[in-house]
Structures are given as structure tokens and as C-alpha cells.
N, C-alpha and C positions, 0 to 999 in steps of 0.2 A: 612397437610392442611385440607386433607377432616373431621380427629375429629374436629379441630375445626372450621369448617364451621359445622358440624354439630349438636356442642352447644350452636352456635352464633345462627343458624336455631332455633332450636328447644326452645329455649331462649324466652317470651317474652313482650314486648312493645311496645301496639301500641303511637299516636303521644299524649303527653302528662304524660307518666303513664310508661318513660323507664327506670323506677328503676330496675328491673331485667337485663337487658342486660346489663348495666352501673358498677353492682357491678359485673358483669362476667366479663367484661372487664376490672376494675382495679385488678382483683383477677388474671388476665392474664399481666398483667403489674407492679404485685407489682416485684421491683427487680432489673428492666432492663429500669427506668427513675427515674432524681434526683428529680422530685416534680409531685405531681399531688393529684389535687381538684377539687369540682363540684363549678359550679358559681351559682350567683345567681334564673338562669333559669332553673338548673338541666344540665348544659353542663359538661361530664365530658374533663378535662383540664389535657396532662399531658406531663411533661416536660424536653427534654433530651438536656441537655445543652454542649453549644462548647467552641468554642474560645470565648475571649470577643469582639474582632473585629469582629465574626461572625453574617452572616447575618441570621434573624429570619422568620424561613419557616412553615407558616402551613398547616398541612394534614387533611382534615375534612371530615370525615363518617358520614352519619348523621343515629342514633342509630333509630330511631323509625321506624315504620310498620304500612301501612297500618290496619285497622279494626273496630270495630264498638262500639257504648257505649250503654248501658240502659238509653230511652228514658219515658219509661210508664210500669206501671204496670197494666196489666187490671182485670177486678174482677174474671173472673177463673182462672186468676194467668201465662197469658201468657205475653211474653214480647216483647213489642213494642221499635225499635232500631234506632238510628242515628249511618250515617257514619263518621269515621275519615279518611279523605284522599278519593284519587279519586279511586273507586271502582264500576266495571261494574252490576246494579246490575241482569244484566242475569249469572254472577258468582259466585251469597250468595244461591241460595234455596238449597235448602236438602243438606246444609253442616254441620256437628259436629263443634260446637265451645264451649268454655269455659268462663265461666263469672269469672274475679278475685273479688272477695270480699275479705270484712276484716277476714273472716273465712276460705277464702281458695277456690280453682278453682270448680265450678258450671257448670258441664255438659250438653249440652244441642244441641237441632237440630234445624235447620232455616225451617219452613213449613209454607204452604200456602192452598189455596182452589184448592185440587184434581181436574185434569185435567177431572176426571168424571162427577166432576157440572161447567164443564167453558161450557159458548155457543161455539161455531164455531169460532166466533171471537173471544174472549180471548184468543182462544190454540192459535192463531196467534200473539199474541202479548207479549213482554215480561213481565211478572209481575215484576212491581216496587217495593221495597223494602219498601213501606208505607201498599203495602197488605201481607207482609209475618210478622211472628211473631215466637219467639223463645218458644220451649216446653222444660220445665225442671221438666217436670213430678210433675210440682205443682197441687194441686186439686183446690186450691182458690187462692186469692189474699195475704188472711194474709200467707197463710206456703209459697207462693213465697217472700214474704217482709221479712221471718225470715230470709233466703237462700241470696236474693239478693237486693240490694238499685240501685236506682236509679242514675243513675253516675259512675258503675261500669265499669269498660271497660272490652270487649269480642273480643276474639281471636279465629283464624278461625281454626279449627284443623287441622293439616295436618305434616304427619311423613315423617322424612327426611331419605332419600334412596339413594342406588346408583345403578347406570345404569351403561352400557356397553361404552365403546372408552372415559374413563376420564369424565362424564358428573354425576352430582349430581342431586339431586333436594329435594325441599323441603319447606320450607314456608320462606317467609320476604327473600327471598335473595335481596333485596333490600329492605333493605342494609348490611344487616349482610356480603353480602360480600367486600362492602366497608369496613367494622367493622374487616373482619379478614386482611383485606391489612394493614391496620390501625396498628392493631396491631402487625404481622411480620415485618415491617416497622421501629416504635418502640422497636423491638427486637435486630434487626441484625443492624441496621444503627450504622456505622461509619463516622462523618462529621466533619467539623470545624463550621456549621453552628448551632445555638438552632433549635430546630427542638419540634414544640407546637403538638401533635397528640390531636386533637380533636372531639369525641365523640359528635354529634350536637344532640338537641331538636330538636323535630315536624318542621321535613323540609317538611312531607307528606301534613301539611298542612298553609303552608306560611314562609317555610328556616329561622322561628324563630331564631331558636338556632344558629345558620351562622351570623345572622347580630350583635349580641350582642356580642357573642364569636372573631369574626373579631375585633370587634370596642377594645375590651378593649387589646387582642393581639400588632394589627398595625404592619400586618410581612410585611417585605420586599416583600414574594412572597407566593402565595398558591394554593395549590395542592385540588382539590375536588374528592374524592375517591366514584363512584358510578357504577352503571352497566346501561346498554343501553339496547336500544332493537335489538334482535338476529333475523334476520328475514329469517334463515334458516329452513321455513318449509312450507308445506304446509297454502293457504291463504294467503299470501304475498306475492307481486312483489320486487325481489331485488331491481329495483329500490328504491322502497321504504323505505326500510330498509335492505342496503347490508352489517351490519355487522353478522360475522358467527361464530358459536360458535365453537373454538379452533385454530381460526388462530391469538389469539392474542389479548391482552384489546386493546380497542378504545383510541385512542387522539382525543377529541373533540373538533373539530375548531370553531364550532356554535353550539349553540343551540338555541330551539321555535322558527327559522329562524330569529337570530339575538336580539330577544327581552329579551332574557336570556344573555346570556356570546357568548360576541367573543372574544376567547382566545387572549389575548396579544400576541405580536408578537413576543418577546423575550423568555417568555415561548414554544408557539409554536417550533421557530426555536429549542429550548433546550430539550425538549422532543422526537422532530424528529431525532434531529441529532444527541442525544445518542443514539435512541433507534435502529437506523443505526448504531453508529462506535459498538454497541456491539454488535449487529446481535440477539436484541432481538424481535420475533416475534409480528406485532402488526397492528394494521387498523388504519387509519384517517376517520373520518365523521364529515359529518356535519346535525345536526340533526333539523327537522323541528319540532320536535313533543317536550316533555315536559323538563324542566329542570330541576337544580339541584343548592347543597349548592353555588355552585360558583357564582351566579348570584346576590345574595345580598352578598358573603364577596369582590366582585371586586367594589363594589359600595359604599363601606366603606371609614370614611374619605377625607384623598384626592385621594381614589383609590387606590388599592393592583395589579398588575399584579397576574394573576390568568389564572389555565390552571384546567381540569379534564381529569381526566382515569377511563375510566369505560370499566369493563371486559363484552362482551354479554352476555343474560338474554333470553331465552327462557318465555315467558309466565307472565313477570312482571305484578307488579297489579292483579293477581288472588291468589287464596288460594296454588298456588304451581307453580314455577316455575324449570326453568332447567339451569345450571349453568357446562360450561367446566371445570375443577380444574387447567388445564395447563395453561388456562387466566390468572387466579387469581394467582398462581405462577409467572407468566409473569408483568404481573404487580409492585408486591412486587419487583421482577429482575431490572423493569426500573426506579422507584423512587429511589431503591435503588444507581443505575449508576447515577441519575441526582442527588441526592443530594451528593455524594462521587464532582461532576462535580463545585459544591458549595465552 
């Protein structure tokens, strides 16, 4: 599990531009599903077929990443950025990212105006990402325009590692770790039901790929494969955020305090009480803070029953986060008992 969370990591896409993780992930599935193609949105679709009487369940990862695109090219050749997805911007300055062009990945650093010429007030304040500008060692405008276009998307650099007591870290784990449940899921699964594993478009920014990918499906039931927020650490009240990293993926009852997905009750009941008779390790929450792919595939047609599992996340939405591997194991474990339960 940790290689490949750590090619799904280091893999990337942000929302709009996930060709790269999309072909890593069918080149992970060629073999062990009877069909699979991308739709018309770039969703990739793929498909392990059951009984004919069986009921059709989908598992949806949504493949994209947080990150940022080429907004301006200015005349000494530095580059002015817009963000994709929600991103703090006291978490972009002085960080290494790369711009993909049609030539190939364009190295470069996020800076701004040295804390030596801010007054008093500015070091107090965070700089907004309209005063930072990326340097790729262009002298002017035209040799940055030969290098990079406008519209490029740019990735935040960040190398995946691992730490001590099972815990990972490294960039886009959300959702790359929804993406490798997704795909051990579609490995090991033995069912009577069809079972759709669906690789989603730009959920980062408005669960695209979720609503169009549901609608032409229409499963009986579906699964949203995402990660939460882990709020074992310093800076947070449990309260707040009491899921912890290694006791287990979340079952999310609620999310955005109900304005995203309340888990159907059949689901619910069904992910609980396997994830009891098997004595698979695991949290219930309910979250007030953001959502996920579930929220537009339950609101599909005349409605899908829809639950998500997300494994905790250390540090989501920044250039690196922290990831247990024994969740993410745990997880695969409990789809796997619920859809055997199918």
C-alpha cells in the first residue's frame, strides 16, 4: 500500500488537467476489471461486473488536487497565478512548484516582497496570493513565454516520505488516497453486485465529475472514497475535529452540517454494523466543515442512497499532508465486507 500511495502521491493533477493520475490509475487496473473508459468529462469509468440480478454499486475517488494555473505573464518574465481549489494562501510563499507545459515540467519558486521592505504592518498580515509571483529564472517576458503559456497548470512540489508508527506523508493525499482504496477495491473485490470504480473530475472545485458520472451510472448505491480531517495535534480542540489518525477510516454521518450528504440510513446502518460484526477498526463523525463527491452523486435523478469513508488526514489542503497507511488498509477491509454483504 505505501508504493502505491506513493505514486498516486507523487503523480500529478490538479482539478481539470488529471490526465496523469487517470492513466496511472487504468495502467493499475488493466487486468482485474471487464471494461473501463474515460466519459466525456475526462471521468475515468471502470467496470467489474457480477450477477445479472445484481445490484450496481459505485465507488467514487475524485482524482484531482488541489493547485494553481498561469494567470499573467509579466514583462520581466515573472508569473502571476490563479488558484484551483480551496487553498490557504498563507500556505503557497516560498514553496517549489512546477508548471506542466506542452514541453514538459518548468521549475520554479512562489516569492514575494522580502519581509525587509514590508512596514510594521504588513509583517503582520498575511500576504495574499495576488502579491506573490512565481520565478523561473526567466530574464524577460518573451524567454518566460517560450518556457510557459498561459493556462498551464502548476503543481506544488512536495516529496513523499515516511515517518514513524505507519504514518505517510506527502502531497494531494486527498485524494490520492481515496484513488488507492479505489483501486485495491477494484482488485480484491469478490461480489455478486457490478461494482462502477470511478476516478471523479475536479471535485476540488464544484464535485464535477460526481454529478455527470452518477447521472449516466444510476447505481442502486454509492460509496464516496475521501479522507477527513485528523485533528490529532496540536491547534485543535477534539472537540472539533475528533477523528485520529490510526484508529481507523471515518463513516461520515454528515457533512458541511448537513448541507452536503446525510448519509442514508440504510447505508449507514450497513457500514456500521459490518464494520462491527468484522471487528474492523473505525470512527463515526459528523462533520461540519467541507464536503465531498457524495453530495452531488445522492442528489442525482430520483436520488442514490450514498454513504462516504474517509480515512484521517493530517494537514489537508496544504502542500503536504500526513496519512496513517493502517486507515487506508482498513478501509479497503470494510468496502470490501460491505460489498461481499451485497
Amino acid at each position: 500500500m505505501k508504493e502505491l500511495l506513493e505514486m498516486l502521491s507523487n503523480a500529478s493533477g490538479v482539478s481539470g488537467f488529471e490526465d496523469e493520475i487517470r492513466d496511472l490509475m487504468m495502467n493499475q487496473l488493466e487486468g482485474h476489471v471487464d471494461e473501463m473508459y474515460v466519459d466525456n468529462l475526462g471521468n475515468l469509468i471502470a467496470i467489474k461486473k457480477g450477477k445479472s440480478e445484481g445490484k450496481k454499486v459505485m465507488l467514487a475517488a475524485h482524482m484531482d488536487e488541489i493547485g494553481l494555473i498561469v494567470r499573467y505573464i509579466d514583462e520581466k518574465g515573472f508569473i502571476k497565478f490563479s488558484k484551483l481549489g480551496g487553498i490557504n494562501d498563507q500556505m503557497l510563499l516560498n514553496h517549489q512548484v512546477y508548471i506542466e507545459t506542452s514541453h514538459g515540467k518548468v521549475l520554479g519558486v512562489i516569492g514575494s516582497k522580502p519581509p525587509h521592505r514590508m512596514k510594521q504592518a504588513e509583517k503582520k498580515k498575511v500576504i495574499e496570493y495576488e502579491n506573490m509571483f512565481i520565478d523561473i529564472g526567466a530574464a524577460s517576458k518573451e524567454e518566460a513565454e517560450e518556457r510557459v503559456s498561459v493556462g498551464d497548470p502548476i503543481i506544488i512540489k512536495s516529496d513523499f516520505a515516511e515517518l514513524n508508527n505507519d504514518l505517510i506523508m506527502g502531497k494531494a493525499m486527498d485524494n490520492r488516497v481515496g484513488c488507492a482504496i479505489l483501486l485495491e477495491v477494484m482488485k480484491r473485490s469478490r461480489t455478486d453486485a457490478t461494482i462502477y470504480g470511478v476516478g471523479t473530475v475536479q471535485e476540488e472545485v464544484g464535485l464535477k465529475g460526481a454529478k455527470t458520472s452518477a447521472y449516466s451510472i444510476n447505481p442502486d448505491m454509492a460509496l464516496a472514497l475521501d479522507v477527513t480531517i485528523s485533528g490529532d495535534h496540536p491547534g485543535i480542540k477534539e472537540e472539533e475535529a475528533p477523528a485520529k489518525a490510526g484508529a481507523g477510516p471515518c463513516i461520515i454521518l454528515t457533512d458541511a452540517s448537513g448541507r452536503g450528504l446525510i448519509t442514508h440510513p440504510q447505508v449507514k446502518e450497513l457500514l456500521i454494523s459490518v464494520a462491527l460484526e468484522e471487528n474492523i477498526p473505525h470512527q463515526v463523525e459528523v462533520s461540519e466543515g467541507g464536503t465531498t463527491d457524495a453530495t452531488a452523486i445522492h442528489l442525482t435523478r430520483a436520488g442514490i442512497p450514498t454513504g462516504v469513508i474517509s480515512p484521517p488526514s493530517r494537514y489537508i489542503h496544504t502542500p503536504v499532508s500526513v496519512v496513517n497507511v493502517q486507515d487506508v488498509e482498513n478501509a479497503v477491509k470494510l468496502i470490501l465486507a460491505v460489498l461481499k454483504k451485497l
